[in-house]
KOLDREN-425798 format. One record per residue: y negated, x, z of N, C-alpha, C in turn; residue number from 1. Coordinates in pm, whole numbers, plus 50000, padded with zeros to 5 digits. Atoms other than C-alpha are relative to their C-alpha. Layout:
<atoms>
nv, nu, nw, cav, cau, caw, cv, cu, cw, resi
Y, X, Z, Y, X, Z, Y, X, Z, NUM
...
</atoms>
This chain:
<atoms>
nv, nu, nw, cav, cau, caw, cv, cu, cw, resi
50012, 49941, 49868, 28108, 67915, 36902, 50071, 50135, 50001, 1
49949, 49886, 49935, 28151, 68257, 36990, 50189, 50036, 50059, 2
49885, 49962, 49884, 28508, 68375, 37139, 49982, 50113, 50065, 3
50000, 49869, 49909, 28447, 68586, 37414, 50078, 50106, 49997, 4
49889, 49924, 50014, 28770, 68705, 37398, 49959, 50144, 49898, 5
49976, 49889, 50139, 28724, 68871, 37061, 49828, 50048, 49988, 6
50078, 49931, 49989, 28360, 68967, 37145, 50038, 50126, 50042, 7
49996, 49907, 49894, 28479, 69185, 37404, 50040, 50110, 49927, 8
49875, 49961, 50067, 28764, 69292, 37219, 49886, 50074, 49870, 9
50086, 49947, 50092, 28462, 69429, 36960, 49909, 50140, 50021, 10
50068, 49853, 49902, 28267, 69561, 37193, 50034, 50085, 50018, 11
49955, 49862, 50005, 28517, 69817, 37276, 50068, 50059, 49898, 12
49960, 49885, 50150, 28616, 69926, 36919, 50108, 50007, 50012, 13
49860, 49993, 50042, 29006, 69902, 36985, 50064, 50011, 49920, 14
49873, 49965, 50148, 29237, 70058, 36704, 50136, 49965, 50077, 15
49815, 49991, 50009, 29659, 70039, 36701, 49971, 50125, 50124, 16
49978, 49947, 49911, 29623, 70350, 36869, 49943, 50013, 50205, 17
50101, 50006, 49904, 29358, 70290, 37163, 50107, 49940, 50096, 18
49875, 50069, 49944, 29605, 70002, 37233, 50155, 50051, 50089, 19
49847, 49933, 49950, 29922, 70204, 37279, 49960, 50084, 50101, 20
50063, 49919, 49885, 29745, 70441, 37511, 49916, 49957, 50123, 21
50057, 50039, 49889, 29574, 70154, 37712, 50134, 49878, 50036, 22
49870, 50093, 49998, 29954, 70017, 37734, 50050, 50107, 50160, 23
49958, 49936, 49871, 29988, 70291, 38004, 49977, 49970, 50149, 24
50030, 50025, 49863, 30010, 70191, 38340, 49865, 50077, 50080, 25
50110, 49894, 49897, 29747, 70449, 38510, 49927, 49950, 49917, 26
50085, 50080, 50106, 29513, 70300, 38204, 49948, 49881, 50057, 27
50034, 50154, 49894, 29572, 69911, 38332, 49947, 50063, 50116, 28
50073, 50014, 49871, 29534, 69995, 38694, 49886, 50070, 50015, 29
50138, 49981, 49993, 29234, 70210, 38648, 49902, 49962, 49979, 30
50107, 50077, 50040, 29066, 69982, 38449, 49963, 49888, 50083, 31
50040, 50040, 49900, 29023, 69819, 38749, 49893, 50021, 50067, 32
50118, 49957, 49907, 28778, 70037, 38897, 49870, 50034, 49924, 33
50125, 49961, 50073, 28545, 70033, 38624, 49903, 49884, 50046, 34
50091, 50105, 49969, 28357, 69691, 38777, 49945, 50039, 50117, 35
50077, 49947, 49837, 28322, 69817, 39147, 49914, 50098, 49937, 36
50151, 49900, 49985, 28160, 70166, 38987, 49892, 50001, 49947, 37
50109, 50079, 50041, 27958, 69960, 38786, 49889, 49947, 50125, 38
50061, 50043, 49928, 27862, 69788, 39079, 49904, 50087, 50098, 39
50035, 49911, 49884, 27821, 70058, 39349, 49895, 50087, 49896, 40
50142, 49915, 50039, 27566, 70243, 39090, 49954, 49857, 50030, 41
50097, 50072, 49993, 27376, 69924, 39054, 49967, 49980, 50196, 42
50036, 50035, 49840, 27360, 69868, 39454, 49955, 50092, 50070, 43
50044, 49835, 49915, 27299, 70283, 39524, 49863, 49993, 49929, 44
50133, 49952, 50065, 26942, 70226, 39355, 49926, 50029, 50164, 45
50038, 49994, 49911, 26906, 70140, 39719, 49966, 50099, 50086, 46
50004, 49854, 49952, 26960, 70462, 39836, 50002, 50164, 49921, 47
50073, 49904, 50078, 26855, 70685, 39529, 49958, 49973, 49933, 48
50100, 50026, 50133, 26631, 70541, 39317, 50049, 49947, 49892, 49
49981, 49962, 50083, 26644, 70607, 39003, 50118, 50037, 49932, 50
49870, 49906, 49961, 26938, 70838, 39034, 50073, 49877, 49962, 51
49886, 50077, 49995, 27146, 70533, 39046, 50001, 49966, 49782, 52
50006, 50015, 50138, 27087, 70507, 38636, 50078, 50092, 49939, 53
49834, 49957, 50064, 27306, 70770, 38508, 50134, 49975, 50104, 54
49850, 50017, 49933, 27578, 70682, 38784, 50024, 49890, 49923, 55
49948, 50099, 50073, 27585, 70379, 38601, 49994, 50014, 49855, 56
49985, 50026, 50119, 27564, 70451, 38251, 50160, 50128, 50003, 57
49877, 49909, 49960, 27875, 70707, 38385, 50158, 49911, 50011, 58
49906, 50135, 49958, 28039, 70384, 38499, 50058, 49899, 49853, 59
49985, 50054, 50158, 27982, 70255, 38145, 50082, 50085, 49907, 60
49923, 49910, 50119, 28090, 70538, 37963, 50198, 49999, 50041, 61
49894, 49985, 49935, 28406, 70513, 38179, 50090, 49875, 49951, 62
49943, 50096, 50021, 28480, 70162, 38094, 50027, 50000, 49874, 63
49987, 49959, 50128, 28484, 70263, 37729, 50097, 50094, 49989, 64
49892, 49858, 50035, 28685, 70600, 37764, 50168, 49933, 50053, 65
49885, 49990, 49925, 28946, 70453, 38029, 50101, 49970, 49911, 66
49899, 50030, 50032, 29179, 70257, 37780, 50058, 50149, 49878, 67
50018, 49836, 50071, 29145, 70622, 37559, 50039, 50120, 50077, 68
50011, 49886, 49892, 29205, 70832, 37872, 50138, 50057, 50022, 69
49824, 49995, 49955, 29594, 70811, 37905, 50088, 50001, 49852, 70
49861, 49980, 50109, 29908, 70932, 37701, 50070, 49784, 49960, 71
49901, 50106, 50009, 30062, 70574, 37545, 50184, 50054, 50073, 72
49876, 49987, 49901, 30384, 70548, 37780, 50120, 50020, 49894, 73
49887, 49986, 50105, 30714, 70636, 37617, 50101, 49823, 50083, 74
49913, 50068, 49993, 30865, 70310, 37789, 49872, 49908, 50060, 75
50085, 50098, 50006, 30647, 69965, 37736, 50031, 49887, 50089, 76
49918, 50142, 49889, 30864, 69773, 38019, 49879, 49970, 50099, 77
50070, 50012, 49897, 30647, 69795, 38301, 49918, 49863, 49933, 78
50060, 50128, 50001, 30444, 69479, 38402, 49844, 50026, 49970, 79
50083, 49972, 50015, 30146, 69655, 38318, 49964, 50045, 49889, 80
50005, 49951, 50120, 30203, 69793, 37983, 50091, 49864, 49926, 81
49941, 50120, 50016, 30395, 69426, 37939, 49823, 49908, 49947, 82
50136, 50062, 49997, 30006, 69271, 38012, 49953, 50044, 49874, 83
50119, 49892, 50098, 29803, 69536, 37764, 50104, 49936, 49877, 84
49973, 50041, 50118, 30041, 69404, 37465, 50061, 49832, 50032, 85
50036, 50116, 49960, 30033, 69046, 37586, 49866, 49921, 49935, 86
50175, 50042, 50058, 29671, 69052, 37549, 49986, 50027, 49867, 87
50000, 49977, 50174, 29712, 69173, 37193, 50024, 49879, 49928, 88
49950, 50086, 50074, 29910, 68883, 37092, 49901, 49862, 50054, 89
50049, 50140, 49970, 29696, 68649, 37279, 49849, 50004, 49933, 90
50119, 49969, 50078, 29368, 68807, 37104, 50039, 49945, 49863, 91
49971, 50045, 50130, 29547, 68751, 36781, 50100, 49837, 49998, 92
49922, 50141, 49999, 29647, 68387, 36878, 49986, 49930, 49861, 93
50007, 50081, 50136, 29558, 68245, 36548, 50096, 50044, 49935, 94
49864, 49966, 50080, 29856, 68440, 36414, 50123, 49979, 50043, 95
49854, 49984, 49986, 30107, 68366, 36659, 49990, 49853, 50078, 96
49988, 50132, 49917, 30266, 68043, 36836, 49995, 50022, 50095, 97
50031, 49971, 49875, 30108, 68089, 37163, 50005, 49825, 50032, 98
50049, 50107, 49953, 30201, 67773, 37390, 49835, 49992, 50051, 99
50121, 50067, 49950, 29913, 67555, 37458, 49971, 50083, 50114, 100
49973, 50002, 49856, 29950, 67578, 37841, 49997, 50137, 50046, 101
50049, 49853, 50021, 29856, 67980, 37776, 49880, 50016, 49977, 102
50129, 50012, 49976, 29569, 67920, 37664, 49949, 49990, 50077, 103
50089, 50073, 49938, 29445, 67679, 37829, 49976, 50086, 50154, 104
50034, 49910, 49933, 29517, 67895, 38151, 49942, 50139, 50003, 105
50103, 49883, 49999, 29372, 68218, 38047, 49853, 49948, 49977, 106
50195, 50071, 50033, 29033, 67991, 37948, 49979, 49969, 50167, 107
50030, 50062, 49887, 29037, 67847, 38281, 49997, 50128, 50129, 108
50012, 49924, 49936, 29108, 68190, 38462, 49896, 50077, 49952, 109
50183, 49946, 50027, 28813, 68361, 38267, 49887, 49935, 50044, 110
50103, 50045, 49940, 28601, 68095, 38373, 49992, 50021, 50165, 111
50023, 49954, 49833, 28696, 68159, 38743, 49944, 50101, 50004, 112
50063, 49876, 49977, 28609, 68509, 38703, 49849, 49985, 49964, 113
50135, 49979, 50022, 28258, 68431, 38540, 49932, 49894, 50080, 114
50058, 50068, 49903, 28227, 68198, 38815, 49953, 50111, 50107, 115
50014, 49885, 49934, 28251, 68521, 39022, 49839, 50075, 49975, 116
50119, 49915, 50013, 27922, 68645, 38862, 49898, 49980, 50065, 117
50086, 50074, 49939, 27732, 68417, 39010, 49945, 50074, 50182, 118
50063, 49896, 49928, 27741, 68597, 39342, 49993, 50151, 50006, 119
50063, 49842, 50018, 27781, 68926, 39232, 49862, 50004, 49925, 120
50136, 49995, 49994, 27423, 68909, 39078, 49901, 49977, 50112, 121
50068, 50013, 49901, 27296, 68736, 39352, 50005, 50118, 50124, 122
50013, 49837, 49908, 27408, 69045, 39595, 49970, 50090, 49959, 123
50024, 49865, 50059, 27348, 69326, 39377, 49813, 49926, 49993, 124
50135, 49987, 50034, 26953, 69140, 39333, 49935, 49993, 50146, 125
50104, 49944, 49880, 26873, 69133, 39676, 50064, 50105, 50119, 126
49951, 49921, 49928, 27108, 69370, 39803, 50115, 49967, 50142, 127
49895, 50036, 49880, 27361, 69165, 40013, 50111, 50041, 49955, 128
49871, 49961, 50015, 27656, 69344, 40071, 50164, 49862, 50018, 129
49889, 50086, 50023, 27895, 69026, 40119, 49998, 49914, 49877, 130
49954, 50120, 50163, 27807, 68801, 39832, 50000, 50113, 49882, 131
50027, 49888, 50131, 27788, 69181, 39620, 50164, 50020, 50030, 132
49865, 49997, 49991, 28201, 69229, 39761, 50092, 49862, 49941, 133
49922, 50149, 50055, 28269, 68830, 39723, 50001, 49967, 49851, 134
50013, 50019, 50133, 28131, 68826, 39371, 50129, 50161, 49899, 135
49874, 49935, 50096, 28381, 69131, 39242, 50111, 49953, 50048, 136
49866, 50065, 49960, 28667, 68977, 39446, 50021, 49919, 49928, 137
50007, 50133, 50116, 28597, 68649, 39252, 50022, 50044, 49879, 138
49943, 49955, 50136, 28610, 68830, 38922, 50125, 50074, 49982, 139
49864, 49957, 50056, 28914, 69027, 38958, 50135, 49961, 50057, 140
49880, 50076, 49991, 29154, 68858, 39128, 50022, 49894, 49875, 141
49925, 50048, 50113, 29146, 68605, 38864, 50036, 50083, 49855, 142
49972, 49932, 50083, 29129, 68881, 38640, 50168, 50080, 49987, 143
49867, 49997, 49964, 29474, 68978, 38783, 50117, 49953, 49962, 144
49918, 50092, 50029, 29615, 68665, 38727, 49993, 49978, 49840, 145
50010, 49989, 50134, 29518, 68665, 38374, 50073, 50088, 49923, 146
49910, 50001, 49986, 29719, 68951, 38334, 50146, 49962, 49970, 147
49838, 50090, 49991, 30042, 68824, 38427, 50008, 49911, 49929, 148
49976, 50097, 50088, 29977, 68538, 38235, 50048, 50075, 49888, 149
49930, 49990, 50136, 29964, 68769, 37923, 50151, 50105, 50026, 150
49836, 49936, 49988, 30326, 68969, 38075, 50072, 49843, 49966, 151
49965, 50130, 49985, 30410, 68576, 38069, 50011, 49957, 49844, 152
50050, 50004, 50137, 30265, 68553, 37678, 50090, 50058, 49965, 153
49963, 49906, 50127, 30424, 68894, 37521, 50168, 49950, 50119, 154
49846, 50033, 49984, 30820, 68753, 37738, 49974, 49913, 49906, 155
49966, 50115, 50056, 30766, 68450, 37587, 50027, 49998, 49844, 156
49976, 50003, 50169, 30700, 68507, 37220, 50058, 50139, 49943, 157
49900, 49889, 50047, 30907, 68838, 37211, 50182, 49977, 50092, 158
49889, 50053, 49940, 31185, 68660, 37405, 50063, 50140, 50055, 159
49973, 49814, 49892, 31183, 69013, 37638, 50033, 49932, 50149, 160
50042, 50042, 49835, 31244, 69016, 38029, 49920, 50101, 50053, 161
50085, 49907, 49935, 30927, 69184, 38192, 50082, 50057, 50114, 162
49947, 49882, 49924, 31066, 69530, 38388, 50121, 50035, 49903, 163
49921, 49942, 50091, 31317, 69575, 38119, 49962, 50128, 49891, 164
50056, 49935, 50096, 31280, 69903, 37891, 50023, 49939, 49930, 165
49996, 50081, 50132, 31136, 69822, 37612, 49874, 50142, 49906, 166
50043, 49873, 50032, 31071, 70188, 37391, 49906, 49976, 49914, 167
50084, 50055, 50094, 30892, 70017, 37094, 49917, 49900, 50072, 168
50088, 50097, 49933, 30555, 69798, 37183, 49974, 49968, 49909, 169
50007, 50096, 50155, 30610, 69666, 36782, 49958, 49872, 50060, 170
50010, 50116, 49964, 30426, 69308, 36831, 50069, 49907, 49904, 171
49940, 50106, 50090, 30603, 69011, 36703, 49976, 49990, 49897, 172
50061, 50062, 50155, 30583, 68890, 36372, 49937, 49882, 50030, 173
50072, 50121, 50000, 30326, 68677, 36335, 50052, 49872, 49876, 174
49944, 50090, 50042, 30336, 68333, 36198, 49956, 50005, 49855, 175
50039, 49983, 50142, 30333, 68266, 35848, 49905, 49878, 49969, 176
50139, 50060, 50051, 30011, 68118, 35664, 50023, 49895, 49971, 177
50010, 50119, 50050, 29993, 67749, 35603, 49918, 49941, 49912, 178
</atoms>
């Protein structure tokens, strides 16, 4: 079976450095707004056609550039540049001792969010503006919480306290091969 995770994680071509530069706060929180302007092209076909096709492949190119867009931070404390190397270690879970009970909640909060899709398709195909708002609400709030889980991940297995500087975003040593 597939891991989504590390599809994704393919999809956007992430190097060492991509990473350190989508560790920047203005990075995280922007990459926020790459699903609404996804959305809002797909829903403006309504009101330009066509037109609405490069706003969205604009929206695309955006979701690709954003973690590329920002200086890596000179201080990796923040709860947001805490998350972005979180998710590193939880992408590379096969190398590190990630409790169970990490998992299992980031699986269970991705599935909330792709529960979310369900009405964002359905509003973006016939054009209802509440189940097209309820369906990105549904995906990123749990996307939120997912997140925090991994600020929750990179304290735990770097025995850090999230909001503490922390100048190096060196990831743990991983575990050794059995």
């Amino acid at each position: 079976m597939t891991d989504i995770y590390r599809a994704a994680e393919r999809l956007m071509g992430m190097q060492d450095a991509d990473w350190r530069r989508h560790a920047n706060p203005l990075s995280v929180w922007t990459r926020f707004t790459c699903l609404p302007l996804m959305v809002l092209a797909i829903y403006a076909r309504q009101w330009i056609g066509w037109w609405a096709l490069p706003l969205l492949l604009l929206a695309a190119a955006w979701t690709w550039v954003n973690p590329r867009a920002f200086p890596a931070p000179s201080d990796f404390g923040s709860w947001a540049s805490r998350g972005t190397l979180g998710e590193r270690v939880f992408l590379a879970r096969d190398r590190y001792d990630i409790d169970a009970h990490h998992i299992r909640i980031a699986n269970v909060l991705t599935a909330l969010s792709a529960v979310g899709l369900l009405p964002l398709i359905y509003g973006l195909i016939v054009l209802n503006p509440w189940a097209t708002v309820l369906g990105v609400v549904a995906i990123v709030l749990p996307k939120v919480w997912f997140v925090d889980r991994m600020v929750w991940i990179h304290a735990d297995i770097t025995n850090t306290t999230p909001g503490d500087p922390l100048p190096d975003p060196t990831l743990p040593h991983e575990r050794t091969p059995t």
